[in-house]
N, C-alpha and C positions, 0 to 999 in steps of 0.2 A: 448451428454452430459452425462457422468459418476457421478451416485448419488453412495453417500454410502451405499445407501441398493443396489444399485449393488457389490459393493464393497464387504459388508458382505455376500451377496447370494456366491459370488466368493469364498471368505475364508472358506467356508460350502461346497463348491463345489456342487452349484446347479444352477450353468448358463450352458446354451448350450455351444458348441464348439463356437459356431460364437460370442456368447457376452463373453468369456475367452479370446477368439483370441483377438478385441477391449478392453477389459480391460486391458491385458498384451501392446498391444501396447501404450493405453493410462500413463500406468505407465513407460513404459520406455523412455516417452519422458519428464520426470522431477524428477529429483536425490529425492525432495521434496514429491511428490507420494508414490515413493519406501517407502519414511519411513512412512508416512501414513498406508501404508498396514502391514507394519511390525509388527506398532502399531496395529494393527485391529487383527494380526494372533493371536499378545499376551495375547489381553485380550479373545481371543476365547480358545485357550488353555489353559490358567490359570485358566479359569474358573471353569473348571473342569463337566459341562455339556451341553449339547446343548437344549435353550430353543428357542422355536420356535412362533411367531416371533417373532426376533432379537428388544429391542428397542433403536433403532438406537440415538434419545437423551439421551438413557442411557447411552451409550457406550462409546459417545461423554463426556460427562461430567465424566464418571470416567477416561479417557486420560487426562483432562483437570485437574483435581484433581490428577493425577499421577504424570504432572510437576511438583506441590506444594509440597507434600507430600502424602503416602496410601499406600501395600504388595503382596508367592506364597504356593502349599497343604504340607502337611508332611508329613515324611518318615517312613516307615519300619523301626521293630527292627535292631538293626546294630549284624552280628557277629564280629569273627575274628582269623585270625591268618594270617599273612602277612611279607612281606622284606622291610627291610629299611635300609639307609647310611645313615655311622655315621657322627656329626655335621658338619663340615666343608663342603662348598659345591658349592657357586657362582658359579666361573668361568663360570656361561651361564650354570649353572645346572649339568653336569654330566649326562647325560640322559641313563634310562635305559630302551628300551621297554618292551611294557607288550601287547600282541600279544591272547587276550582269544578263545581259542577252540570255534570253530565253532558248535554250539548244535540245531540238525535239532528236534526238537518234532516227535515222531512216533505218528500216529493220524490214530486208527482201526475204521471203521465206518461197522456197524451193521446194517441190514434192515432186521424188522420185520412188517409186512403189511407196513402200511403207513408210520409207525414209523421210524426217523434216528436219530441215536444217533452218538454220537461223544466223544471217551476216545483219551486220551492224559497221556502221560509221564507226572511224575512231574516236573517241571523246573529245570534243574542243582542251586545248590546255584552260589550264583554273586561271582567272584575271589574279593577275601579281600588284601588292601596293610592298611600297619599300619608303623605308626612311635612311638616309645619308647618314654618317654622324656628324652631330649639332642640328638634327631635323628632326620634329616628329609629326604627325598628321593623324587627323579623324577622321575615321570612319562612320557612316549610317550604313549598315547592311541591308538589302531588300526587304528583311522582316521589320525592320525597325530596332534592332540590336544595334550597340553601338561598341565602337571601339575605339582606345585613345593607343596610338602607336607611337611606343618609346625611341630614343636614338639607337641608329643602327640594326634595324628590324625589318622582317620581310613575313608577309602575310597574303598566305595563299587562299584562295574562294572560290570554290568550283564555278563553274558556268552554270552548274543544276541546282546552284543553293536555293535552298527552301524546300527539299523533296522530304522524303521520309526522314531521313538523318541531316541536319544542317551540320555539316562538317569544315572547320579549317585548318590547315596548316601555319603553324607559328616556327620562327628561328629568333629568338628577341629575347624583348619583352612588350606587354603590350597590358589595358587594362581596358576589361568587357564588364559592358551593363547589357545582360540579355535581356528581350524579350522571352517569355521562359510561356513554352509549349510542351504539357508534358505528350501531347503525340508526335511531337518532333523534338528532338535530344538534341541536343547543343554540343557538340566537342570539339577540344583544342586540343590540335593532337601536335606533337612534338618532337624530337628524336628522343627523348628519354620516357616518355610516359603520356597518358590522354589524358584532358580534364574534362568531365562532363556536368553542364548547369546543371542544377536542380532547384531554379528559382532565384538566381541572386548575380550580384557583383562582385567579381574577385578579379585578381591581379597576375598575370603569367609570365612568368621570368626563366628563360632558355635558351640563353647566349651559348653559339657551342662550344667557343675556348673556354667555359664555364663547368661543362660536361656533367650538370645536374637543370633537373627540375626544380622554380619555387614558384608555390601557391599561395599567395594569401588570399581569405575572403574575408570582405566588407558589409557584405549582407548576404541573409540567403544560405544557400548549401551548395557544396560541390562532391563531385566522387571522383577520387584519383587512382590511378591505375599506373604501374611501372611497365617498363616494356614488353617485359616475359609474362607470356602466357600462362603462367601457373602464380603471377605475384595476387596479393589479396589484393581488397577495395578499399581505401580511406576516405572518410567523412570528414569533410572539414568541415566549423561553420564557422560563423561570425567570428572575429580576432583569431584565427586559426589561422598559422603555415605549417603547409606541407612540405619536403623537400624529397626529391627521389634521385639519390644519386648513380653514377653510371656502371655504380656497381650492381645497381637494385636495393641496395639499401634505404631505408627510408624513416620519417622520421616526422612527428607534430609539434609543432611547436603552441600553449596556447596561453591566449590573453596576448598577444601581440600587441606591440604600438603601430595603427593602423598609419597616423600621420608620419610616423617615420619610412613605412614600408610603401606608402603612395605620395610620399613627398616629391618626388619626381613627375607625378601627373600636374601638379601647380607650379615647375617648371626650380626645382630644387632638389639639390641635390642631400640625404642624411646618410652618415654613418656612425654609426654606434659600437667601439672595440671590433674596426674590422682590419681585416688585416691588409697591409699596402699594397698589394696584387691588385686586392679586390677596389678599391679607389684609386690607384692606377685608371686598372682597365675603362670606369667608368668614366673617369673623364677623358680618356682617349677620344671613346665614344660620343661623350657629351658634347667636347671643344673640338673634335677633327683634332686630335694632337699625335706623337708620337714619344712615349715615356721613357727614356733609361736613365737607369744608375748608375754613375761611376762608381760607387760602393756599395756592392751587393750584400754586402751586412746589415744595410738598412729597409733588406725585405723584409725583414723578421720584425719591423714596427708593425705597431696594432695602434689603429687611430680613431678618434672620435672626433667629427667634424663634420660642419655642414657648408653647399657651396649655393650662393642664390646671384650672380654674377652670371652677365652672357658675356664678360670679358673674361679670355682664355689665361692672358698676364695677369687678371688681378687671378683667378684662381688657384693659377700656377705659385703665384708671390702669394699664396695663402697657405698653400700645401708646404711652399720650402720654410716658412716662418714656424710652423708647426713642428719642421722635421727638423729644423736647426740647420736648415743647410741652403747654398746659395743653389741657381739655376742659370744657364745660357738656353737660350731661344733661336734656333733658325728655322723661319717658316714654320714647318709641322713639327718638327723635331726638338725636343725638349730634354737637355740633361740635370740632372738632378748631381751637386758637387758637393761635398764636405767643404766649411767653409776655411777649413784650412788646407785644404789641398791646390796643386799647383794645376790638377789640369783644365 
């Protein structure tokens, strides 16, 4: 009989050969098992340290708080400078690889009496891709993971990707089809919280003037984690968003409309009662534009609209038709006018 504190001693890798052997069999003979343990590996890596011993109804109940609602660590400063294709892009992405130099550490080891020291090279910086706004571009990562990179997004890749942990840094949004290794974990770490695969496709959205996390998944599963070390794990899966805000607070949303939430990867824009900020900022990003109000009373509209135009005027004259109000255009700058006002 297979307990869970077998189970966690395993994911710790401190069972004998002969009870790994029995537990790998015991998990293989129920599809049900496998994700159990999945779930066990996530909230052991998320965790961000190993406390010994394991409390096994803790573990249990933050899983079981994951279904409902609860968040992964934060990321490193972001640099940049990067390549990216311009708007137009569907057809199944246009893929470009991106193949990072192979960087061995030189590692001199010194012995003085008893003493061993250990210097090391600095780490190469991670290859930067970036997208402009009005640009986005795809990625093939060296494993064969893919990534479709939204407007105005930057996406960090170690130089060592593919080692124990495939790790990136995201500031965007972006949308991953992983190749999915459960001896190498997948994460998209963030300033608000980490997403790690667990077999699937999902969407990563982490603009910082945004100052939340959103997750949706498309297939597959994921585990989210907010930035604080002590927040639980969420499960997401199929038509599930996550959101982690910068309070830590957090939140599932489920049965999502996938087409509205990836409608931007087939190069369009949806919103559904959202609020004027929030498609503002988007098409800032989308057109390279610059948004104000002469009447900041009309922040407080909440709009449903969609924009499938790479012209920046028709979608501008799509938004002011909606709002009831005229617009002036210079270059980037865009004002938004009551149409009975004089300025």
């Amino acid at each position: 009989m297979i307990e869970e504190s077998d189970l966690l001693r395993f994911v710790e890798g401190e069972c004998s050969p002969a009870e790994a052997a029995a537990i790998q069999a015991w998990i293989a003979a129920a599809p049900a098992r496998r994700e159990l343990l999945d779930e066990l590996r996530a909230v052991w890596r998320l965790t961000g340290d190993v406390t010994r011993p394991w409390d096994v109804g803790a573990a249990r109940s933050r899983l079981l708080r994951a279904r409902r609602g609860g968040p992964p660590p934060g990321a490193p400063t972001l640099q940049l400078h990067a390549q990216a294709t311009d708007r137009p892009l569907p057809r199944r992405w246009r893929t470009a690889t991106v193949w990072p130099a192979r960087i061995a550490a030189a590692v001199a080891l010194l012995v003085a009496g008893a003493a061993l020291w250990s210097h090391r090279s600095p780490p190469a910086p991670p290859r930067e891709y970036a997208t402009a706004p009005g640009q986005r571009a795809a990625l093939t990562l060296p494993d064969g993971s893919r990534v479709l990179l939204s407007v105005g997004t930057r996406l960090l890749v170690p130089r060592d990707y593919g080692g124990v942990v495939r790790s990136v840094e995201l500031e965007g949004e972006a949308y991953f089809v992983v190749r999915h290794d459960p001896a190498r974990p997948f994460l998209v770490r963030t300033a608000h919280g980490t997403t790690e695969d667990l077999g699937t496709e999902f969407d990563v959205r982490a603009y910082r003037e945004e100052r939340s996390l959103q997750v949706v998944v498309a297939a597959g599963r994921v585990a989210l984690r907010g930035k604080a070390a002590a927040d639980s794990v969420l499960m997401l899966r199929p038509r599930e968003r996550g959101v982690i805000e910068s309070s830590g607070s957090a939140t599932i949303t489920t049965r999502v409309s996938l087409q509205h939430y990836l409608a931007w990867t087939r190069g369009t824009l949806r919103f559904d009662d959202a609020p004027l900020s929030s498609v503002l900022g988007q098409l800032e990003r989308w057109y390279d534009l610059d948004i104000q109000l002469a009447d900041p009373s009309l922040a407080a509209e909440r709009l449903t609209i969609s924009f499938t135009t790479e012209s920046a005027d028709e979608a501008v004259t799509a938004l002011a038709k909606v709002l009831g109000v005229r617009f002036t255009r210079a270059d980037r700058a865009v004002r938004l006018v009551p149409v009975h006002s004089r300025q």
